[in-house]
N, C-alpha and C positions, 0 to 999 in steps of 0.2 A: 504494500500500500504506500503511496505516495502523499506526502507531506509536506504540504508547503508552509514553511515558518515567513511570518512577517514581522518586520521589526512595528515598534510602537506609532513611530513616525510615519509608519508605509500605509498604515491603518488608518488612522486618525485623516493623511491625507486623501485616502480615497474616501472614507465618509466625509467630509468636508466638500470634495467632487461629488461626492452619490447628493448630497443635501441640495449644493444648488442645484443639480443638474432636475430634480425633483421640485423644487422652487418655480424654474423656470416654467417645467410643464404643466404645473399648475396655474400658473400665472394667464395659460391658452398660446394663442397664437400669437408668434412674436411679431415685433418690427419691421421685418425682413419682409410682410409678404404686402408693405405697404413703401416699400421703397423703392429708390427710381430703376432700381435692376430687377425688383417684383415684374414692372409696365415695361421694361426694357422685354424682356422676356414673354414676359406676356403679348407684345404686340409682335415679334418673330414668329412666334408659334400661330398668330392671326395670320402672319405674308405670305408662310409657308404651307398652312393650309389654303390660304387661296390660290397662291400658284398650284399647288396641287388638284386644285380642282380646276381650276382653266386649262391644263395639260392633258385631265381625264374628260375632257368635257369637247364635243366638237363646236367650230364656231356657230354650225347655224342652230344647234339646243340654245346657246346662249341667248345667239341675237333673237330666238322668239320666245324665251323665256321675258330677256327684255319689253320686246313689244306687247308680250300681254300684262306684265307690269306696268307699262304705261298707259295703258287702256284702261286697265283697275284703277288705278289713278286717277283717271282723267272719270272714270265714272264713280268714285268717290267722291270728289271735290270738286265737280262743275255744276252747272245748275243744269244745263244741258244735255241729257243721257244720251248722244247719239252715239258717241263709240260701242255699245254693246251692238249695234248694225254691225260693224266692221269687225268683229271676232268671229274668227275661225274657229270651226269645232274639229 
């Protein structure tokens, strides 16, 4: 059997590490997911899923994904509902 001796000092400093590190997690979420490298990061992971989807995606889904967006749009917020003529089924 294997025995690991610790001196007094090796002790005391890892419960002093175990206490804050128990501290902090109680504490919840830190600092960190509110800083400008949280958004940094967070908005890469926005670019690169968008690139990833303009590459999996042909141009003409896009461009009538587009156009029926702007038709809902325009028959949202006009007074005038004549765009739903103009949609394609």
């Amino acid at each position: 059997m294997f025995v690991l001796l610790l001196a007094n000092a090796e002790v005391e400093e890892w419960a002093t590490w175990e206490r804050q590190r128990r501290e902090t997690w109680l504490r919840g979420p830190n600092r960190l997911r509110w800083s400008p490298m949280y958004y940094a990061r967070t908005a890469q992971l926005a670019a690169e899923g968008a690139l990833s989807l303009i590459l999996r995606t042909s141009i003409r889904d896009v461009y009538d994904r587009l156009i029926f967006a702007g038709i809902d749009w325009e028959d949202e917020h006009t007074v005038y509902r004549t765009s739903a003529t103009r949609r394609k089924k």
